[in-house]
C-alpha positions as CSV (number, residue, x, y, z in Angstrom):
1,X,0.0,0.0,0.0
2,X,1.5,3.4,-1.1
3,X,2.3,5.5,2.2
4,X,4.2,8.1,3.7
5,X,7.7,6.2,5.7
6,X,8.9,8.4,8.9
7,X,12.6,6.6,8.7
8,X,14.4,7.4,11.6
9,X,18.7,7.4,11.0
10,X,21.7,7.0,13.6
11,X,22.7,10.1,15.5
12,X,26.3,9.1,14.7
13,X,26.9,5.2,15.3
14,X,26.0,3.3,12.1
15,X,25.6,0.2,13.5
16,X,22.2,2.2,15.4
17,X,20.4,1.6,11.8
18,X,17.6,-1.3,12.0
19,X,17.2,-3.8,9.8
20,X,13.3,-2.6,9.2
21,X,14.3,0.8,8.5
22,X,17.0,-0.8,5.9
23,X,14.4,-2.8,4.4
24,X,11.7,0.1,3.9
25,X,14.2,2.3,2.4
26,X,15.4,-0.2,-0.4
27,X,11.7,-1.0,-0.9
28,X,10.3,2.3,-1.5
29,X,9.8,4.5,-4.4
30,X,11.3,7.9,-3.4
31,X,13.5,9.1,0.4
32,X,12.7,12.7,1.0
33,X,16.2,13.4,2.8
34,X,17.1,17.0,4.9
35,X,20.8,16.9,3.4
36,X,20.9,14.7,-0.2
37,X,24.9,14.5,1.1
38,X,25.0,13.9,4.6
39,X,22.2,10.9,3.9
40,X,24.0,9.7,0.6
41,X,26.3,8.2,2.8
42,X,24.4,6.3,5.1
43,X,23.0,4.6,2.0
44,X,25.6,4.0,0.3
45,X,26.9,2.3,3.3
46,X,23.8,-0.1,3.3
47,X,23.7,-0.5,-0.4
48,X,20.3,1.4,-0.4
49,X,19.6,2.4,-4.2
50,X,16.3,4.3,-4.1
51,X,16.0,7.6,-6.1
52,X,17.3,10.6,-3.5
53,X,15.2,14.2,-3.2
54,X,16.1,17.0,-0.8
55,X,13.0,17.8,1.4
56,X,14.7,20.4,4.1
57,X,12.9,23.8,5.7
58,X,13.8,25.7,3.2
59,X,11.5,23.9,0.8
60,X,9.2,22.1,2.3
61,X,6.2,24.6,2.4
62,X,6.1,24.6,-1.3
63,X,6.8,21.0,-1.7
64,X,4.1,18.7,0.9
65,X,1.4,19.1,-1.4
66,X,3.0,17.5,-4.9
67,X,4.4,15.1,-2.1
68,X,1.4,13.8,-0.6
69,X,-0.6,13.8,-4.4
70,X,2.7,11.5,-5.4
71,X,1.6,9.1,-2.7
72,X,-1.9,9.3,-3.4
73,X,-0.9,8.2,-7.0
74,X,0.3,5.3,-5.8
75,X,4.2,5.8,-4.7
76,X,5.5,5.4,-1.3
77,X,7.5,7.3,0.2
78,X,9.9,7.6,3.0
79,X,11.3,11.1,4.7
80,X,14.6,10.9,6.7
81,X,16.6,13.9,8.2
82,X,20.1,13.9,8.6
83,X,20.2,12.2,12.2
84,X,17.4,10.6,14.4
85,X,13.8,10.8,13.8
86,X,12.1,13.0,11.1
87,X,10.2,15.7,12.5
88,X,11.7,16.3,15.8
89,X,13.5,19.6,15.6
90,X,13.8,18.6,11.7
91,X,11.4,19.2,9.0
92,X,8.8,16.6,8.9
93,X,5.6,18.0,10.7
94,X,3.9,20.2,7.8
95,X,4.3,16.6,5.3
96,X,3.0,14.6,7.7
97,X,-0.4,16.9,8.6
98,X,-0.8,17.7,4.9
99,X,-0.7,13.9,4.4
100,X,-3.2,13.3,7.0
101,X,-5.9,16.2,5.8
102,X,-5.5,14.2,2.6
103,X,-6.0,10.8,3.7
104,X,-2.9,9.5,3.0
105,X,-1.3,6.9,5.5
106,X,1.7,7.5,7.6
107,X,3.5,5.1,9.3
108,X,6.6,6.3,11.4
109,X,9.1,3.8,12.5
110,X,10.5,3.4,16.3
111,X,14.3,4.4,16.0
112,X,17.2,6.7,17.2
113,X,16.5,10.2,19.0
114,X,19.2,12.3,20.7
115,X,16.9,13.5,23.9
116,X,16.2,10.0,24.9
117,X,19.5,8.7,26.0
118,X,20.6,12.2,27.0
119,X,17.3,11.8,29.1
120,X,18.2,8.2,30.3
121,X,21.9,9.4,31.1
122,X,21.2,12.3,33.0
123,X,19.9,10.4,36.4
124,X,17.2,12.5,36.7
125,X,13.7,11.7,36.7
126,X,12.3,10.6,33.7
127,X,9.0,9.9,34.2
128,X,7.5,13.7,33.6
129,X,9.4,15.8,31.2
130,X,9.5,18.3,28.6
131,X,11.3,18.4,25.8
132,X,11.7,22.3,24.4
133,X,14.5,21.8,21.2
134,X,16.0,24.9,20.3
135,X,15.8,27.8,22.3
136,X,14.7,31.1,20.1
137,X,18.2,32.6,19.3
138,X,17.1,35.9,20.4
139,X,13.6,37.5,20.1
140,X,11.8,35.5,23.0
141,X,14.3,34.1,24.5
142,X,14.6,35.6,27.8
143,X,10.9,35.1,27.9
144,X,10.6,31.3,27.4
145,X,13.5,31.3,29.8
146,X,12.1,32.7,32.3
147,X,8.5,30.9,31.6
148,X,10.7,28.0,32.4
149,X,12.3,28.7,35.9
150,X,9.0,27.7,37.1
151,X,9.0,24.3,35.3
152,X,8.9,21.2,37.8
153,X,9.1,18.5,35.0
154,X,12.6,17.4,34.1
155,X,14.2,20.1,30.8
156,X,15.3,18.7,27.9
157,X,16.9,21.5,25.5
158,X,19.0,20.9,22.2
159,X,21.9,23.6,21.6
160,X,24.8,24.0,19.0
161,X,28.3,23.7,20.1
162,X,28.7,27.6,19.7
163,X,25.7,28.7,22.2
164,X,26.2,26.2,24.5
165,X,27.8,28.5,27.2
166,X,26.0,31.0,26.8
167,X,23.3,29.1,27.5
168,X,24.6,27.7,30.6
169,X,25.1,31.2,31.6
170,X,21.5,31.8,30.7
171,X,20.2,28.9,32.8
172,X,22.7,29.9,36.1
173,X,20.5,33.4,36.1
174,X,16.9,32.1,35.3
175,X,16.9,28.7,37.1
176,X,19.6,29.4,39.8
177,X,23.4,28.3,40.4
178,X,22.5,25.1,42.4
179,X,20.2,23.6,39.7
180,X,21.4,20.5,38.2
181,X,22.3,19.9,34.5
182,X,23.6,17.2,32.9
183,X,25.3,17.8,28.9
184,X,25.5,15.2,26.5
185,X,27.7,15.8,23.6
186,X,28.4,13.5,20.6
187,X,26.2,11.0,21.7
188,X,27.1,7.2,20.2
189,X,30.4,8.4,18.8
190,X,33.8,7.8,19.7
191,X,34.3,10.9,21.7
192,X,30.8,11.0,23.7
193,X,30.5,12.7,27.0
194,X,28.1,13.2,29.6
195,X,29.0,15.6,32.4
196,X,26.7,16.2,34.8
197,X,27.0,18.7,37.9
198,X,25.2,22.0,39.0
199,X,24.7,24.9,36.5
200,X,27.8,26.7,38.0
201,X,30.1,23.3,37.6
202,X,28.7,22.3,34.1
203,X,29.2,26.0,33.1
204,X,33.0,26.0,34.4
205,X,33.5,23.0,32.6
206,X,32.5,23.9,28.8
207,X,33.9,27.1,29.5
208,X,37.7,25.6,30.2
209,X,37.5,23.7,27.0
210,X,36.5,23.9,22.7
211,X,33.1,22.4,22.5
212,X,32.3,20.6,19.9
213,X,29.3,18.4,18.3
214,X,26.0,17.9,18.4
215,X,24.5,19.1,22.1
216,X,21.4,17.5,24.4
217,X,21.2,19.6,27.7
218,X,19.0,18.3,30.3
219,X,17.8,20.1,33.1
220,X,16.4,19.1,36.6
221,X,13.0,20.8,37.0
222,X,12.1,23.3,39.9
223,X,11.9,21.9,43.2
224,X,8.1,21.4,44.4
225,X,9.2,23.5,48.2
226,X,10.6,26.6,45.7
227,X,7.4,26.5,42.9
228,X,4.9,28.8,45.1
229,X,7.9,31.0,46.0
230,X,8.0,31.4,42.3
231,X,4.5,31.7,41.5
232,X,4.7,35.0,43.9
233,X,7.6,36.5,42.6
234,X,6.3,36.6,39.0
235,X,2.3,37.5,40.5
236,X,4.4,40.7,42.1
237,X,6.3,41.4,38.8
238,X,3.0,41.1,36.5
239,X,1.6,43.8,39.2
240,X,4.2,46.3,39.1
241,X,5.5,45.3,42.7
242,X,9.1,44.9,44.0
């Protein structure tokens, strides 16, 4: 039956491909791929032949309709990004709800996803959380920050190597010196680390060194006895009160 394929890829390790997701992509008609180079390799690597299109942001908007008529004429398709699972912080969203309004089928296959073992590694809990992806850059920024302080659910944030102290910085003055952190960087390569330690100690840390690959910060959420001490402060602020 002609569908729409969410293919999730390896974050860095190869051998994280499964053999499902190796199988749909030989067997479809068309990949949809965020980066026609980075993704060439990963197929050439397990002899995966199919025809090759770039689907990225950049595109995408003016793209998902032909798509989703394509499957509807029969073809199947599958959309990959460069690493982990289509859609999550990667483009992916606006095929799959065009797809849906048009009664296409999707099927999205389990597979690799950076916040989960970050979220796994960091020791805390895991049970309630919120994953927030990219921070805005600037406009809103402060504002979602400090939107956040208040958060009691464990943080889960992805960063590039280049704003990564700042943002440690960032979370030191909205969520407090003592809060814990925990950074994963190159997760599944050979040079993965996880360092974990209050936003003051994780801060020193990436400050004394170059930082580089991809980032998954993780971020204990506000203590329950500090919440209402919260909710006042920001009730005085939104009233004009010191």
């Amino acid at each position: 039956m002609s569908k729409l394929y969410l293919v999730p890829t390896p974050i860095g390790n190869l051998e994280d491909m499964t053999f499902r997701a190796v199988r749909i992509l030989k067997a479809v008609d068309l990949i949809l791929a965020e980066d026609t180079r980075t993704s060439s390799f990963l197929l050439r690597h397990y002899e995966i032949a199919t025809r090759l299109v770039s689907h990225h942001k950049f595109n995408e908007h003016k793209t998902v309709e032909r798509i989703a008529e394509q499957i509807l004429g029969g073809d199947s398709i599958a959309l990959i990004s460069d690493a982990g699972t289509p859609s999550i912080s990667d483009p992916g969203f606006l095929l799959v709800r065009t797809c849906l309004e048009k009664g296409v089928e999707v099927e999205c296959l389990p597979g690799a996803t950076a916040f989960v073992p970050a979220l796994v590694n960091s020791g805390f809990p895991s049970d309630r959380f919120c994953f927030e992806g990219f921070l805005p850059p600037k406009k809103g920024r402060q504002k979602k920050l400090l939107e956040l302080a208040g958060e009691s659910r464990t943080m889960i944030f992805y960063e590039s190597p280049y704003r990564l102290v700042k943002a440690l910085e960032q979370f030191v003055e909205y969520f407090g010196a003592d809060r814990k952190v925990s950074v994963s960087r190159e997760l599944t390569k050979l040079f993965e680390e996880n360092f974990r330690g209050t936003a003051t100690e994780v801060l020193a840390h990436f400050k004394s060194k170059t930082v580089k690959g991809e980032i998954v910060i993780v971020v204990e959420g506000k203590p329950h006895n500090e919440i209402a001490n919260y909710k006042l402060q920001i009730t005085n602020l939104e009233s004009g009160e010191d």
